[in-house]
C-alpha positions in Angstrom: 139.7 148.3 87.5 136.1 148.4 87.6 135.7 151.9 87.1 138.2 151.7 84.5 135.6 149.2 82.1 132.5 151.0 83.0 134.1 154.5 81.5 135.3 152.3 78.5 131.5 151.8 78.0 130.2 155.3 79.1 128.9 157.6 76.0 128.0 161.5 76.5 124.1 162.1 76.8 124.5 163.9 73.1 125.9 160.6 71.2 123.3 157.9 73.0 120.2 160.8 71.7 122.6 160.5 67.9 122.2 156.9 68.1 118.8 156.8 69.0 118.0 159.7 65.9 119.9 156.8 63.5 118.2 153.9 64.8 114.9 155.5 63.9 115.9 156.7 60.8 116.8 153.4 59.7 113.7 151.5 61.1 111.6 153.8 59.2 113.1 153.3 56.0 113.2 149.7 56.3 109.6 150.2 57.1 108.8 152.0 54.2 110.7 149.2 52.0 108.7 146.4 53.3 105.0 148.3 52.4 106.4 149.2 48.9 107.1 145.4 48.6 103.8 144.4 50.3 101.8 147.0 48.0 103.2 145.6 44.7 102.3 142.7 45.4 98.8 143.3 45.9 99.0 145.0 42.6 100.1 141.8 41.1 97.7 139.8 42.6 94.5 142.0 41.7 92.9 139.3 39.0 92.6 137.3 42.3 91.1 140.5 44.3 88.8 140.5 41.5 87.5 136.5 41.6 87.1 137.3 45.7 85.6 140.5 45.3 82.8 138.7 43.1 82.3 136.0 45.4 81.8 138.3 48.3 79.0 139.5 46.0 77.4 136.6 45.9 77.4 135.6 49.4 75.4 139.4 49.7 73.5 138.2 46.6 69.6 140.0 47.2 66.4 138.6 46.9 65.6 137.3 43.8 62.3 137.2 42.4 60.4 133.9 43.2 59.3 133.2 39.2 62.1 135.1 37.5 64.2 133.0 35.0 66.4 134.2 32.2 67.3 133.2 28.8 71.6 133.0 29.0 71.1 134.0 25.2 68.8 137.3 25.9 70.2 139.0 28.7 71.3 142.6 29.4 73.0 144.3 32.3 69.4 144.8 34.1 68.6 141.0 34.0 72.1 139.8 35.1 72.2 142.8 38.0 68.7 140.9 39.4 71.2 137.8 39.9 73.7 139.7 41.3 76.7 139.5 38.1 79.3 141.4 39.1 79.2 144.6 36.6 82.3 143.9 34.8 81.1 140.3 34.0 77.5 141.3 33.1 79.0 143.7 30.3 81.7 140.9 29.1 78.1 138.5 28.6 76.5 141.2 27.2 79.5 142.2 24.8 80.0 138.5 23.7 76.4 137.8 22.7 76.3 141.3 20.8 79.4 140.4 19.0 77.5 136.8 17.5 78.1 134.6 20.4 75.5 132.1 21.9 75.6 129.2 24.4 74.2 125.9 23.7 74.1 125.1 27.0 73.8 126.7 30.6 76.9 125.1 31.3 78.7 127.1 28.9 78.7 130.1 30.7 81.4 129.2 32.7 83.7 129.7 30.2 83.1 133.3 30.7 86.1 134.9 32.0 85.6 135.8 35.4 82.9 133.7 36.2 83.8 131.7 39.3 82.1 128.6 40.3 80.3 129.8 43.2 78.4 132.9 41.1 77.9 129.9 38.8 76.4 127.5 41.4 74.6 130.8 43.0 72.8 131.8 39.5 72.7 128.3 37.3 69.1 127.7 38.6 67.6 130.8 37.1 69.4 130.1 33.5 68.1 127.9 30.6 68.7 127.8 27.2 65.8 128.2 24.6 65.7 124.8 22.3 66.0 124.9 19.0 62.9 123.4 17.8 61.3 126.2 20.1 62.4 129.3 18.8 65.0 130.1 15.8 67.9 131.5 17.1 67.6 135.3 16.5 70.8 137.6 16.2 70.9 138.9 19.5 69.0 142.9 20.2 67.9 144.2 23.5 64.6 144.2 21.9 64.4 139.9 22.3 64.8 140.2 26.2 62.5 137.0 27.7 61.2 137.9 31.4 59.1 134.7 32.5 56.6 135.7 34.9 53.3 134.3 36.7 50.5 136.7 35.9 49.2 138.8 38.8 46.0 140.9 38.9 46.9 144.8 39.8 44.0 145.3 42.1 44.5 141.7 44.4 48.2 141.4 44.0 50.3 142.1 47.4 53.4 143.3 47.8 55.3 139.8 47.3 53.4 139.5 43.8 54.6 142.7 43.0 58.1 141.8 44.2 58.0 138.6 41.9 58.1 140.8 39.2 61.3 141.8 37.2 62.5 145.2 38.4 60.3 145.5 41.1 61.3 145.8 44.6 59.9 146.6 48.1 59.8 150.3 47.8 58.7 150.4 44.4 56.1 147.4 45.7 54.8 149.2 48.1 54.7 153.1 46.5 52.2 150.7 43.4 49.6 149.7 46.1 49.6 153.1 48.0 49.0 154.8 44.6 46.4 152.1 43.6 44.5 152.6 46.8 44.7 156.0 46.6 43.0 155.7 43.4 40.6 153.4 44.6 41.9 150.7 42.2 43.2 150.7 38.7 40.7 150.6 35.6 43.8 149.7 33.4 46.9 148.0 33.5 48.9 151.2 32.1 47.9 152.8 34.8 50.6 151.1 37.1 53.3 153.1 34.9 51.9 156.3 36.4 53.5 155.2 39.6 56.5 157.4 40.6 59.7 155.8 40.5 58.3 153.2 37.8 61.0 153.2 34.3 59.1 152.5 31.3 61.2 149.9 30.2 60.5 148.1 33.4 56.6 148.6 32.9 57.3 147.3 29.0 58.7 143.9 30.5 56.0 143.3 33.2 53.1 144.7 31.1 52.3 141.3 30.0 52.3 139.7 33.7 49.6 142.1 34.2 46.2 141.7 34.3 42.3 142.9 35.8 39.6 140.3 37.5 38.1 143.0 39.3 35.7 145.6 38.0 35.9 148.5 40.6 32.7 150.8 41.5 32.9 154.5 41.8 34.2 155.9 44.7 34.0 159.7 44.4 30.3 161.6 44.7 30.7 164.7 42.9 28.0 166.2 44.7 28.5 164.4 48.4 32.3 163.9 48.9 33.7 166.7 50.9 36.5 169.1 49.7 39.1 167.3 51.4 38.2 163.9 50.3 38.2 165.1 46.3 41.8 166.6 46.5 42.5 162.9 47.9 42.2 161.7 44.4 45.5 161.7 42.6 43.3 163.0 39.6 41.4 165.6 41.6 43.7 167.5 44.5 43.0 170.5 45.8 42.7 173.1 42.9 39.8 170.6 41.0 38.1 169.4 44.6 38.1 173.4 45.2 36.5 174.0 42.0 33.9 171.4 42.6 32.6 172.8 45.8 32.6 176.2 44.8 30.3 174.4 41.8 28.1 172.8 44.5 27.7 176.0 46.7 26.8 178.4 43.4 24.7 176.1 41.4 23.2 173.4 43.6 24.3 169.8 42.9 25.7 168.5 39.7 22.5 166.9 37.5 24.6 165.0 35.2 28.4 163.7 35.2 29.2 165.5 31.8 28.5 168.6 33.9 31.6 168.4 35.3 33.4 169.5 32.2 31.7 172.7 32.8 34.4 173.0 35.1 37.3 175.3 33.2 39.9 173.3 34.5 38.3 169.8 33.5 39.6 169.1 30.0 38.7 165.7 28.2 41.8 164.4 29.0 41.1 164.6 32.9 37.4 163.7 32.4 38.4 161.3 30.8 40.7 159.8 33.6 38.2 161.0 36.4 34.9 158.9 34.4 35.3 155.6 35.8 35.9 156.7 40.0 32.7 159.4 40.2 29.2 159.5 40.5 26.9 162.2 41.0 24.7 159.6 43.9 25.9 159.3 47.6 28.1 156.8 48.3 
């Protein structure tokens, strides 16, 4: 009897591996039903992706410099990428204030769509709103940008003055002082846009936080710094300091300072750049 149920039960080797085929079959395609559903749903909820993705932004937000504040009427992509505006609300601001718009309040940029309440809380401090009685409302052009800004002087400032500034960072901080000391100082603010890696239109919005106290001293002897101390200079290197010794060695030392533009590669231009850092006494 027992031997009579078990058979009842008993399948060949080939149908238990066909039943296993089908059972994975079927699992797979269930499978595959489930992510399809899953995967549109995530499509349908992307406005909400969006509102978390910018939060995450915020809480990754970078430094921002310590005097920088911003006009909510005169912005532009730059400005609101400082604050860390996700890239799709920046150009929505910027399109709505190019289009006529204006806020009459900081408060009013909330009703931005997109802009959740903890960007708002994050970058509310560094808004304000210019008063009427101030300033008549202008129609909006990139050229009205406002960038308040504590005034540093070029040859003192260190690299968190530098960093206070609008568009200026710790690289671009720290690649300003090497090429001022390497100079020896800066005779003139518009030197700092010589620095490599310096946009104009950065230099145009800082150029007025920029100033000289210090009145710097020669620091190159024409006739007493060594060949490899000239091509130092980011106005000499090695071709000019080469020329200069060769000078010295045929000719004796230089009498005058003009007599360097007997030089034939000394035009006025780089005389002219060269003037304040030389002297033809020992240092």
């Amino acid at each position: 009897m027992k031997n009579k149920f078990s058979s009842f039960f008993y399948f060949p080797t080939s149908l238990r591996n066909g039943f296993l085929t089908l059972f994975l079959l079927v699992w797979c395609l269930i499978s595959r039903q489930l992510w399809a559903l899953n995967y549109s749903e995530t499509d349908e909820k992307m406005p909400v992706y969006a509102v978390f993705k910018a939060e995450k932004q915020v809480a990754r937000q970078k430094k921002i410099p310590l005097y920088f504040s911003l006009n909510i009427n005169e912005v532009d992509i730059q400005s609101l990428d400082i604050l860390s505006v996700p890239d799709f609300l920046a150009r929505r601001w910027v399109k709505y204030l190019e289009n006529g718009g204006s806020f009459k309040k900081v408060g009013d940029v909330k009703k931005l769509y997109g802009m959740s309440e903890p960007l708002y809380i994050n970058i509310s401090k560094y808004l304000y709103v210019e008063k009427a009685e101030e300033k008549q409302r202008k129609p909006f052009l990139k050229e009205n940008r406002v960038f308040r800004c504590k005034t540093i002087d070029i040859n003192e400032a260190d690299s968190a003055q530098w960093e206070s500034l609008y568009g200026i960072g710790p690289y671009l901080a720290k690649r300003i002082i090497t090429f001022r000391e390497s100079l020896c100082g800066f005779v003139s603010v518009d030197q700092v846009k010589e620095t490599y890696g310096l946009r104009d239109s950065v230099f145009q919005s800082i150029k007025t936080c920029l100033t000289i106290e210090k009145i710097l001293k020669p620091c190159i002897s024409i006739n007493y710094t060594n060949q490899e101390g000239l091509s130092k200079h980011p106005y000499v290197r090695y071709k000019l300091a080469r020329a200069i010794c060769l000078y010295r060695e045929n000719n004796g030392l230089f009498q005058h300072i003009e007599d360097l533009k007997k030089l034939p590669n000394v035009n006025d231009s780089i005389y002219i750049k060269l003037l304040p850092y030389i002297t033809v006494n020992n240092l």
